[in-house]
N, C-alpha and C positions, 0 to 999 in steps of 0.2 A: 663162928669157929675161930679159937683163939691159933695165929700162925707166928713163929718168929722169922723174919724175914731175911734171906740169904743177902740179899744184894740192895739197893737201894733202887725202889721203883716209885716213878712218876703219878704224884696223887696217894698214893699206896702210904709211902713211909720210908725211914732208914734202914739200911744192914743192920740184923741185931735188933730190931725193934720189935716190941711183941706189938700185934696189932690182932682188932677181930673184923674178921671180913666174910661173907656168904658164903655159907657150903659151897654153895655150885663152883662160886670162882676159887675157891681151897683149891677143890677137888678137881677139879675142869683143867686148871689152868697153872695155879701156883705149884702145889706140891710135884704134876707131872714133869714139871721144867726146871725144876730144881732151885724156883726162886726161893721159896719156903719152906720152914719145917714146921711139922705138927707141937705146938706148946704145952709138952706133955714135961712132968719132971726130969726126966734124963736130959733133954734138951736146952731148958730153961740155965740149966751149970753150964751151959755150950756158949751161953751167948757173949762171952767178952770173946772167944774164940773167933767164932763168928764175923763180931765187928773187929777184930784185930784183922781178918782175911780180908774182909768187905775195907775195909781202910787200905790196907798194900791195892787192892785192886785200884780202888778208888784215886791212889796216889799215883799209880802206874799208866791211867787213864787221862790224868789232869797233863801230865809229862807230856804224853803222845797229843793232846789236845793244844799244847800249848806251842809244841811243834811244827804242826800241820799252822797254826794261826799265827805263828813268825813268819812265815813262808808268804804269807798275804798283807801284812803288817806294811803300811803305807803304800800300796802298789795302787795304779790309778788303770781302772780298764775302760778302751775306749768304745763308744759305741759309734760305726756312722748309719745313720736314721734319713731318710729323706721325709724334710717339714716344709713347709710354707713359708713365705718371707720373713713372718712376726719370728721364726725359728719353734713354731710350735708342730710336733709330731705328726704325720701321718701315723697313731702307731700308740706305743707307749715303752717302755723299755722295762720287762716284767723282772719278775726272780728266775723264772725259768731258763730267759736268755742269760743272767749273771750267772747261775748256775752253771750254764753252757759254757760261757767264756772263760771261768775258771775253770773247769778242766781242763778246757782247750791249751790254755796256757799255764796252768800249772800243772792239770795232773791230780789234784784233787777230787775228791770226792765230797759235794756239800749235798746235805738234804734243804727242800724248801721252806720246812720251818725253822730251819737256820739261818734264813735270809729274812732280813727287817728291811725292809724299804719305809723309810718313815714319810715322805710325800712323793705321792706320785710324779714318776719320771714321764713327761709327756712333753715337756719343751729342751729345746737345745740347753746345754749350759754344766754346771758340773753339780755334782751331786756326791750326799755322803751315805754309805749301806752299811748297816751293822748285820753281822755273821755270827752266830750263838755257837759257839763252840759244845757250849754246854761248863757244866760246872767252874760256872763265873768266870769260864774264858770267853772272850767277846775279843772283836778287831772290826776295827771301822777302816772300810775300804774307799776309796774316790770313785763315782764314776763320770765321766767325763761323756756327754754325748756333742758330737759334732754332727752339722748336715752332710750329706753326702756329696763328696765334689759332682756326682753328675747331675745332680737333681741342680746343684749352684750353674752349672754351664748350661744348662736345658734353662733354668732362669734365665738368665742372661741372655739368650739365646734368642730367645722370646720377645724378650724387653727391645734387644737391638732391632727385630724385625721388626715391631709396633713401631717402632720413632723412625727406621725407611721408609718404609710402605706408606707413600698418601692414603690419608684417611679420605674415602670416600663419600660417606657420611654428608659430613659438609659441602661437598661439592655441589653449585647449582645443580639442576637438571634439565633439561630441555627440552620445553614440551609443544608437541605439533598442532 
């Protein structure tokens, strides 16, 4: 079924664009929700229309996207993780928790496949996240993970005890 498409949709195509796609999803999904219209002659003279609306939208959407990704545009968030001595994680440092943090502190609202983690965050150290805005808006964020000061004092802590404490170990033994 040939459709001209309201809006611009993912895999699908552009606003304005005749495209032909399954009955079912026409009928199912596109035409009920007002992404599409049927590519009949009256419709066919509609389409600079069409993409003249799907363009403001589109322009009014880049604005607000571009907005929200100023807001984030060099901000370093920190994580503290408690790791092992080498500084490797108990853990790993997901999209879910970057997610989390950025609301926390901004306020936003990010979905997860708008979060690029390009190498696994599982050791201490700092790190760079790219955020898909969407329509070619991207912001490469820092994240910074540090160990957690208790887990460093429980280290320590540890360490001091081992180097008082005789080792027993070595001590002769005395046998009757």
């Amino acid at each position: 079924m040939k459709v001209i498409l309201t809006e611009n949709l993912y895999k699908v195509g552009e606003a304005g664009g005749v495209v032909e796609v399954k009955n079912g999803f026409a009928r199912n999904f596109l035409l009920p929700k007002g992404k599409a219209v049927l590519a009949n002659k009256n419709n066919l003279q509609r389409v600079e229309s069409i993409k003249k609306k799907a363009e403001e939208a589109r322009l009014k959407l880049v604005a607000e996207l571009k907005e929200s990704a100023s807001v984030l545009e060099g901000k370093i968030l920190t994580f503290e993780m408690n790791s092992d001595k080498e500084g490797k994680l108990y853990g790993s440092v997901s999209d879910v928790e970057i997610i989390s943090k950025i609301k926390e502190l901004f306020g936003l609202e990010v979905k997860r496949r708008m979060v690029e983690i390009p190498e696994k965050i599982k050791s201490v150290g700092e790190f760079q996240v790219i955020l898909h805005f969407g329509s070619s808006v991207d912001v490469t964020i820092n994240v910074l993970v540090k160990n957690s000061e208790m887990e460093i004092l429980k280290t320590e802590e540890v360490e001091e005890e081992s180097k008082a404490a005789p080792q027993e170990d070595n001590l002769p033994t005395e046998e009757a």
